[in-house]
N, C-alpha and C positions, 0 to 999 in steps of 0.2 A: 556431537553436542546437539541436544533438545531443550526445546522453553516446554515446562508446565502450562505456564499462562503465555500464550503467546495474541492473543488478543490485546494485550498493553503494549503491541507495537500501533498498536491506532495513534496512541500517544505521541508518535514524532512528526507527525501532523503539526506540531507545536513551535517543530524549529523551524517554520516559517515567520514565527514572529518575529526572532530578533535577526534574521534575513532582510525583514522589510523594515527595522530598526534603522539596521545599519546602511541600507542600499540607498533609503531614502527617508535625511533624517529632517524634519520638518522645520526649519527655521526660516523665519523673517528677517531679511536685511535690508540696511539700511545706508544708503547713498550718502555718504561725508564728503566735501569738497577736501581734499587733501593737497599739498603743494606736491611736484614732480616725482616718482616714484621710480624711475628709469633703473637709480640706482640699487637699488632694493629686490629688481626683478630677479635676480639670480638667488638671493637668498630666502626668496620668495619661492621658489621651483623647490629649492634643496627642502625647505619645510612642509609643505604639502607629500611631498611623496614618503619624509619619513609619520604625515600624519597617516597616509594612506593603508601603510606598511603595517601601522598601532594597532588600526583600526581590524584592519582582515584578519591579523593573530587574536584579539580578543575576540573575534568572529568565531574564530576557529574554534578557542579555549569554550565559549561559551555553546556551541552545539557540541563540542565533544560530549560535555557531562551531561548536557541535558540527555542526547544519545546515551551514555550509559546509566545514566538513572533509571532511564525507561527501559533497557536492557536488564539491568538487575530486577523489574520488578516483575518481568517476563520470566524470573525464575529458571535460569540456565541452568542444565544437569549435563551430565556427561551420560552417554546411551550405552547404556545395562549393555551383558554379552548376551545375545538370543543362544537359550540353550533347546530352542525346538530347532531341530536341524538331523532330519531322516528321520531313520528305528532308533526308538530310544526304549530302553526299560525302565521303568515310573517306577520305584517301591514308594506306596503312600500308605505312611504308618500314623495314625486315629489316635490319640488316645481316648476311651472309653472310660475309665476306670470312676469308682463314685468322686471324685474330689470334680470331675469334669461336671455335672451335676448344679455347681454354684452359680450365682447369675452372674453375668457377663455386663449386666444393663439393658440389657432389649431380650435378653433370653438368656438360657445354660450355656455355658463353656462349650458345652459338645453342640451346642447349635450353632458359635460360632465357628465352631471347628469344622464342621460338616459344609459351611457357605463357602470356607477359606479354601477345604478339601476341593469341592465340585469347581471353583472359578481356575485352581492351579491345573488340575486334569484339562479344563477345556480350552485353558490356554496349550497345553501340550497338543492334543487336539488327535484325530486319528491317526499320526506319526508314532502315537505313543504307546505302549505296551506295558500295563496298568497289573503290578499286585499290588493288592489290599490287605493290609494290615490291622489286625486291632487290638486291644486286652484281651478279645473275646475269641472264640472261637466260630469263623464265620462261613458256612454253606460258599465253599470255592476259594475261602481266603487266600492269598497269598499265592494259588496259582496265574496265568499269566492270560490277560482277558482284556477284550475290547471296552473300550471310552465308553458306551454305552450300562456294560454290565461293571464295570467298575462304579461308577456312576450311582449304579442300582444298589450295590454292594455297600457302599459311603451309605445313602439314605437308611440301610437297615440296618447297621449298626448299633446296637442295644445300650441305652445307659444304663452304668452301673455293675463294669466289668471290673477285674483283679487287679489288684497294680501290676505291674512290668515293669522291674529295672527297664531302665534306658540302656545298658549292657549286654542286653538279653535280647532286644530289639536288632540291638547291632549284630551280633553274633547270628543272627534267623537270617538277616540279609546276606552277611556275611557269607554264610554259606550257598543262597540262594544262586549269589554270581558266584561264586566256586566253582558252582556244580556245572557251570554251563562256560566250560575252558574257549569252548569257540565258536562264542557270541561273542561279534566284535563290534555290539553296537552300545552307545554308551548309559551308565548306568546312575538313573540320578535318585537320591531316596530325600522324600520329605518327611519330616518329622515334624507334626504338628500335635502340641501338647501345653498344659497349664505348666510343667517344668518344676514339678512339685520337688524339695531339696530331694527327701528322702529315696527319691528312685533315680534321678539322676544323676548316676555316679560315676561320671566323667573321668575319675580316675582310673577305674578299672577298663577301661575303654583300651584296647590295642588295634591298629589299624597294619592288617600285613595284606593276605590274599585275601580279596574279594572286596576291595576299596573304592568306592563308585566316584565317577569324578564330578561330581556334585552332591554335597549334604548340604540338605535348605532345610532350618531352622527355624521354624514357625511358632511363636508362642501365643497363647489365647488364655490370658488371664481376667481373675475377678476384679470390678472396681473397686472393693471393699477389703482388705486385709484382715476381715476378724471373724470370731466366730466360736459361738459356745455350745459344749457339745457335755454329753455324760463321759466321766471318764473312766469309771469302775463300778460297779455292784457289788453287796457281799449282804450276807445275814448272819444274825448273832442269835443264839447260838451257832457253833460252826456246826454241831451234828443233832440237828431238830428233828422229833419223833414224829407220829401222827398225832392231829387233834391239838398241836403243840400252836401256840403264838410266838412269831416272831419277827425282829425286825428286821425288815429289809432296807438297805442304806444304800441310798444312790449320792455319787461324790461329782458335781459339774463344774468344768474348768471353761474359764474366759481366756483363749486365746488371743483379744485385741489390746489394744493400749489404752483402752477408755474401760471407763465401769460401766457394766450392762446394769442397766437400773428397772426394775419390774420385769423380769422376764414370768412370763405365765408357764407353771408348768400342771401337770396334771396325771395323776394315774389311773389306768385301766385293768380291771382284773377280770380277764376270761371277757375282755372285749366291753366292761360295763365299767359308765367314770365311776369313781370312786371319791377319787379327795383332786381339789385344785388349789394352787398358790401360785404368791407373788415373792421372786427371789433378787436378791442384789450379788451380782458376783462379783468382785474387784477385779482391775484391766489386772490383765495376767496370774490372777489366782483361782483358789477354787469355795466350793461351799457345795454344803453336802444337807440333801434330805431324808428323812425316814421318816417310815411309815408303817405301820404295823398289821401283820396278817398273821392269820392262821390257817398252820398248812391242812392240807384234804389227809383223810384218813388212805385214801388208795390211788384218786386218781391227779394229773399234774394241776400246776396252778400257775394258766400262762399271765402276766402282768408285764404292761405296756408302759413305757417310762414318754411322755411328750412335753416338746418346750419350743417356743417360737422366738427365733433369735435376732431375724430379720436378714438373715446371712443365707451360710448353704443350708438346704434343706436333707440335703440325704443323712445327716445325723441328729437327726432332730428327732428322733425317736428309738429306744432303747428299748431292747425287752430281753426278760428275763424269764426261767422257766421253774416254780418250787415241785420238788416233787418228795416226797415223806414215805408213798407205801411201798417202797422197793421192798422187798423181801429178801431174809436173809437165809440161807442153811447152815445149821451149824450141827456139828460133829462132836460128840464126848463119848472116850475112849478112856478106859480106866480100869488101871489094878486097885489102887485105892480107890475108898468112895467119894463120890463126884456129887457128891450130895448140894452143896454149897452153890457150884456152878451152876448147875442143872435147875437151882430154884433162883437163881438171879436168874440164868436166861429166861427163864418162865414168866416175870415181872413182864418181859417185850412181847405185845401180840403179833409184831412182825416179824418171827424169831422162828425159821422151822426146825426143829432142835428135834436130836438123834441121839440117844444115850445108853452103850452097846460097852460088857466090857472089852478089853482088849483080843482077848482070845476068841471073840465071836469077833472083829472086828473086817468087812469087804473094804479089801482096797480100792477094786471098781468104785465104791460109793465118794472117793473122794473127787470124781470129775464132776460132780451134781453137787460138790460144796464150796462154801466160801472161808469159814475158818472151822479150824478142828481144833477141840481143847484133848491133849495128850496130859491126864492126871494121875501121879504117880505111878507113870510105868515105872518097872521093877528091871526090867532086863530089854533089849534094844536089840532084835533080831536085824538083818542085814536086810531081811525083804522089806520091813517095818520101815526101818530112815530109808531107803531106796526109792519108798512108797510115798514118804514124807516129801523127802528130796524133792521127786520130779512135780507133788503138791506145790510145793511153795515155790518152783520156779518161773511156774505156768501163771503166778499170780495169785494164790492162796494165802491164809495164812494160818498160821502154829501155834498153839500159848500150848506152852511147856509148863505145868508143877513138878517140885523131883518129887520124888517119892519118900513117906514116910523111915521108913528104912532105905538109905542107901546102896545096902549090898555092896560088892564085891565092883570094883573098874572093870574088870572085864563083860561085866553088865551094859555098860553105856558104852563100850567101846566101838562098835556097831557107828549108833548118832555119833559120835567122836571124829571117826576115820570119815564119815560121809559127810560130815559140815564141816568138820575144821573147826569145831569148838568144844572149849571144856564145858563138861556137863557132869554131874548136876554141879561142883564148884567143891571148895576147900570147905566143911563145916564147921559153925560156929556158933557156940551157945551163949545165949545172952546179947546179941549184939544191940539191944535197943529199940528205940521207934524208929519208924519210916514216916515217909512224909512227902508230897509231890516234888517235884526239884525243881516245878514252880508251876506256882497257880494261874500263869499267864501263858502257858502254853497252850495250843488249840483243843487239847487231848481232855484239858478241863475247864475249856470256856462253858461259863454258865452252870458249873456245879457246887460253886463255892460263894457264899455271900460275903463270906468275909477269911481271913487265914491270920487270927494273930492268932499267941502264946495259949490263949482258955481252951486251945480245942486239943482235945485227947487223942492225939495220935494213935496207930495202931500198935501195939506191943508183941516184937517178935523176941521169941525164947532159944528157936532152933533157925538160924538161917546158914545159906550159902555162899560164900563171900565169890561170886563167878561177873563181872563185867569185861564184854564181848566188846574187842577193837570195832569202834564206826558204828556202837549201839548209840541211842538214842534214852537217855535214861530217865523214865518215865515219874521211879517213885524211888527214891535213894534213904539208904542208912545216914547216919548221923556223919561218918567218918568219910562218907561220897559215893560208898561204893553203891551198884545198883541193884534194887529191890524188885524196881518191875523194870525191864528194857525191852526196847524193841530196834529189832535189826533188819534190815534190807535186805533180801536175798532172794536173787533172779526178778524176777519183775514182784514176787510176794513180800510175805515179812515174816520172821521169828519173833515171837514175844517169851520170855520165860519172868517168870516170879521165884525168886530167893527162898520161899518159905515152905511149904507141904499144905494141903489145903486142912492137917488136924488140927483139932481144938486144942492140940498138946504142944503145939509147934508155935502159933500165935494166936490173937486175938483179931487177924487182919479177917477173916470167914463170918464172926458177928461184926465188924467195922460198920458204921456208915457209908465208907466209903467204898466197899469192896464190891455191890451193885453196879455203884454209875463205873468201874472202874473194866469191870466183866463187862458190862454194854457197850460202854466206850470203845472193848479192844475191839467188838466184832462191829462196830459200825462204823469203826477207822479203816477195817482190814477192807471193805469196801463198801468204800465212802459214795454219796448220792452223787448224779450226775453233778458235772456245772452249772452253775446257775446260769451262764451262756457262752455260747462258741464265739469265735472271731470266724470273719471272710477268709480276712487275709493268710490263715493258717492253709498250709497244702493238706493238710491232714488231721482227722481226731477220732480217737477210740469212744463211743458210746455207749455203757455197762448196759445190759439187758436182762430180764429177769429169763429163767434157765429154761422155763416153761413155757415161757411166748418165745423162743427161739423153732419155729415150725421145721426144722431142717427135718425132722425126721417124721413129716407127717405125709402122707405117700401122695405123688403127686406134682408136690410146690418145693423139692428139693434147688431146682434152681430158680426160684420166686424171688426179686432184689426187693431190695426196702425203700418203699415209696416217703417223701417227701411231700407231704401236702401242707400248703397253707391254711392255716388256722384262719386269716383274715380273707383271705381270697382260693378259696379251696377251687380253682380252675388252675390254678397255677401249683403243677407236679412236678418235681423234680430228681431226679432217678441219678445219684452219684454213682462215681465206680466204689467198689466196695468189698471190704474181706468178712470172713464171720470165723466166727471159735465160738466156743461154750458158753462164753460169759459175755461176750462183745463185740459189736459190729465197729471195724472201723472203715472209714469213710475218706476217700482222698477226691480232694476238688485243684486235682490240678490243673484241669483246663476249663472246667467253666465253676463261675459259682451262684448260686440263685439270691437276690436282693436279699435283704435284711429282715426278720419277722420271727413268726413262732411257727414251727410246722410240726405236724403231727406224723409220727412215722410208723408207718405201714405198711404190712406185708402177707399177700395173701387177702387182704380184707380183714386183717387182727391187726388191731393196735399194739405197738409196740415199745414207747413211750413218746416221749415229747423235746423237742428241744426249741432253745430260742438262739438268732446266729442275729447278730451287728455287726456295721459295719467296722473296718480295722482300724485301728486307734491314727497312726500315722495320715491316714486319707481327710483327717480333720483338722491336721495342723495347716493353717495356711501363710505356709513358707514357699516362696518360689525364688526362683532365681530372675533376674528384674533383665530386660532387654541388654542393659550396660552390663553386666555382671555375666551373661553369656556371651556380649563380644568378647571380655575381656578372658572368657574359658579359650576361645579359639584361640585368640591369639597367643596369650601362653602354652597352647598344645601343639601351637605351630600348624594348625591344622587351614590348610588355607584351599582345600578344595570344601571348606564348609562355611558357608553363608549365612547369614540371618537376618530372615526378611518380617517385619511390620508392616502395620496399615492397612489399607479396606481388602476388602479382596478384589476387587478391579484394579488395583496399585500392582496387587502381587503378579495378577493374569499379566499386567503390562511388563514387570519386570522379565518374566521368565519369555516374552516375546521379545524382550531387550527392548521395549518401548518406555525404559522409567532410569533413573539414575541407577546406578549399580557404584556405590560406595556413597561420598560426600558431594551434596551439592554446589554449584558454580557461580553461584550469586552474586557472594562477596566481593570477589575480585574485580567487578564491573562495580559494584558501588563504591570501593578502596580507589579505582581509575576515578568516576566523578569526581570524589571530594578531590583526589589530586587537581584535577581540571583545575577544578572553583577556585583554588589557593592560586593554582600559576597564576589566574585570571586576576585575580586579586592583586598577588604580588606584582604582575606586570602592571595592572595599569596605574597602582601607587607608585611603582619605581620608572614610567614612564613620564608622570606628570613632575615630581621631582628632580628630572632629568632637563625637561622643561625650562623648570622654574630658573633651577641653577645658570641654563646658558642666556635665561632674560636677563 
């Protein structure tokens, strides 16, 4: 047992007063002639001694309490177990990740986490045998280092690292003491974190081998529980060309329980303000802005989304990246004439179009393309769909016309036995108009101003009646079946159309619709980057145009793709990374670079642009509350885990066993007082009534 305050033992100084009350209690007497008293002497002895007897017990009752008064306000604890005692191994696990970022009140999350870090380590003291832990990945992390460099280690710790389950922590430790069967010295891990819900996931937690016999639970949360953040981007149209206007819509969600009233927000494009306002978001909803640009003919278009919330600041700025002049190659292949095709793709100047019949037709050519239009082949060689095949698996895509003339099934049998699909279909004369199978799908966002009854369909005379199980049907017959479809297959797609591209077959070739319809397929089959990445993703493919891919220029074969910031081009960032023909992808599993727009290069050529934000979850702020973690241990039964609050000299005393360790002792010495005061009380009422009755 320890007092907190043990300076309010000064206070018993005090019970000298009713000491000198009672020993020497001041009255004046007064001398009465009385007649002989002889008789009276003995009942005279018998009353004094039981006043004497009254008096000493109220004595008593009355410095007991006052004694525990000043005892309980001396604040009794019961003394912590000192867990510095010999070699000890320290795992102190940081967290780093953006949500740590938010203010604490005197500074970020991670500022108070790094104070709470260094006072727990120096209470362990040179006994202790110190890994360090972080989101990040840290120069010595997590191997096994002196008070000093541990120390070092804590101070460099980077804000603005990955999340890490709390699962994933466990299991690194976990193994840590595995690996070391005969270290028999004990093993304690701190975990000091804001305890954000999403990552700590308590359930999947198992405790077998490598179980340290202390887990200390340190939590460092924000005073504020709110916080408004962007919570998606998009632009309408879904597929804008160059020179094109459009809008771009940001959607911001209030995460607190009060309404954010004038928040100032503001955008930036290519680093210059542009437009500012003032926004209302209701507590817990959202509200969305737009704002209108027009995209560059060739090169990207970085735009900066800001808003001051008065909360955490690492999402307080969004950015996104437009980019319009990707270039496409397309391929037309053709027994019949491809005339139709060949002059819609012509309308795109970002179109590099190839128009070769079938029997001149390199299959080499199709790694240097993105979709191939196959119109009216007549007959389906085995090398042909072979050639097609491994086209659309790799990520390509196909628009299929049948052919004027059908011929003979033994024609298509070839594409048949190698897709697994009928082709060209059962034919059908007259079947009617076609018509999208809906104007709300993304394939014709922005083509249509309107779709009622006045508008002229296209009128087909010869079609196919062929729809493909898990097709996606783009443009449908009256009766459902599909006109245009597109199907998924290997990482590419198949498109085929119902009709022959003759004037004899339909009227869909002079359509109005048959343009955006051809543009559409080839700037669906690949579609413009995202408008932005997440952190929090381990992974994402980046499309590259086929000619800034330098693989093959002698020299810079293994040259990786640089990461520069747009805003602070000192700041490079070099992921691990794969490359193919068409696309770099890019895995940030162990480290990831802050949020922004960077420019990616390789070799010294620009390769495009991307914009990365932080992960949508790091902005909810939900944690699990002091009580709401005791009450996780105790129902996991977990009772070698602890959980310590308060300053960081509270904690250094706990882990030196100089501070309570569970419930403090207070109560019970002021519960003893009031008992006193009442005895006191009831004795000397039921003393003087005792009195009374024998006068």
């Amino acid at each position: 047992m320890t007092f907190l305050y043990p300076l309010f033992f000064l206070a018993l100084a005090s019970l000298a007063i009713p000491i000198v009350i009672h020993l020497f209690r001041f009255r004046k007497f007064k001398k009465v002639r009385f007649s002989d008293i002889s008789f009276l002497r003995r009942a005279l002895t018998e009353s004094q001694r039981r006043s004497r007897l009254r008096h000493w017990l109220l004595l008593a009752l009355r410095l007991a309490a006052l004694a525990l008064l000043v005892t309980a306000f001396a604040f009794p604890v019961k003394k912590g177990e000192n867990l510095v005692s010999g070699r000890t191994n320290v795992y102190v696990y940081l967290d780093n990740s953006l949500s740590m970022e938010a203010s604490s009140g005197t500074g970020t999350l991670l500022d108070a986490a790094r104070e709470k870090a260094e006072a727990l380590m120096k209470a362990f003291g040179e006994a202790g045998r110190f890994h360090v832990l972080s989101s990040s990945p840290l120069a010595g992390g997590g191997r096994e280092t002196s008070l000093q460099d541990a120390l070092n280690q804590v101070a460099s710790i980077p804000a603005g690292g990955p999340s890490k389950n709390l699962s994933s922590v466990v299991r690194r430790v976990q193994q840590e003491i595995s690996s070391r069967p005969e270290d028999k010295a004990a093993n304690i891990v701190v975990f000091i974190s804001d305890f954000q819900k999403h990552v700590s996931d308590f359930q999947t937690i198992t405790w077998a081998e490598g179980t340290p016999e202390k887990w200390l639970w340190v939590p460092v949360q924000p005073r504020h529980r709110m916080n408004v953040t962007v919570d998606s981007a998009w632009v309408q149209p879904a597929f804008p060309g160059p020179n094109q206007a459009v809008n771009l819509s940001f959607r911001l969600r209030n995460y607190g329980k009060e309404s954010a009233d004038e928040v100032p927000v503001e955008i930036f494009v290519n680093g210059e303000k542009k437009s500012g306002s003032m926004l209302r978001i209701p507590a817990g909803g959202t509200t969305e802005f737009a704002y209108a640009v027009t995209l560059p003919a060739q090169d990207d278009l970085g735009v900066e989304f800001r808003l001051e919330d008065g909360a955490a600041t690492f999402d307080n700025r969004f950015f996104v990246c437009l980019r319009s002049g990707i270039r496409r190659r397309v391929l037309v292949w053709y027994d019949d004439p491809a005339t139709p095709v060949i002059q819609a793709l012509a309308t795109e100047p970002a179109f590099d179009v190839t128009a070769v019949p079938k029997g001149q037709a390199d299959y080499s050519s199709l790694s240097q393309t993105d979709v191939v239009f196959l119109c009216g082949i007549q007959q389906w060689t085995t090398g042909l769909a072979a050639a097609i095949k491994d086209f659309v698996s790799k990520g390509g895509t196909a628009v299929l016309f049948p052919p004027a003339k059908p011929g003979s099934p033994e024609d298509h049998q070839a594409f048949q036995a190698t897709f697994g699909l009928s082709w060209p279909g059962i034919p059908r004369n007259n079947p009617g108009r076609v018509r999208p199978a809906s104007a709300d799908i993304p394939f014709f966002e922005g083509v249509f101003e309107k779709t009622d009854e006045t508008i002229q369909w296209p009128q087909v005379s010869v079609g196919y009646m062929t729809t493909w199980p898990g097709a996606e049907k783009i443009m449908t017959f009256s009766g459902g079946e599909a006109f245009w479809q597109r199907l998924p297959f290997g990482q590419g797609h198949i498109m085929a159309c119902a009709t022959p591209l003759s004037a004899d077959a339909s009227n869909f070739t002079v359509h109005g619709l048959f343009v955006p319809v051809i543009l559409r397929s080839v700037m669906s089959s690949r579609p413009l980057p995202p408008l932005y990445y997440t952190a929090g993703r381990e992974s994402f493919s980046y499309p590259l145009e086929n000619e800034a891919i330098p693989n093959s220029k002698a020299g810079i074969q293994e040259e990786p793709v640089r990461w520069v910031n747009v805003q602070n081009p000192d700041l490079i960032f070099i992921p691990e990374q794969v490359h193919d023909t068409k696309k770099v992808t890019f895995f940030l599993r162990q480290e990831t670079p802050p949020p922004g727009i960077y420019r990616l290069e390789r070799a010294g050529e620009k390769l495009g642009q991307l914009a990365l934000n932080a992960p949508g979850p790091e902005s909810i702020p939900e944690y699990f509350s002091p009580e709401e973690l005791q009450e996780i241990i105790q129902n996991e039964n977990w009772g070698f885990t602890e959980l310590l609050t308060g300053r960081p000299d509270e904690l250094a005393a706990h882990v030196q066993g100089q501070s309570e360790s569970g419930r403090s002792r207070w109560w019970p010495f002021l519960l003893a007082a009031a008992c006193a005061l009442a005895a006191e009380a009831l004795f000397s009422r039921t003393w003087t009534w005792r009195k009374i009755q024998e006068a």
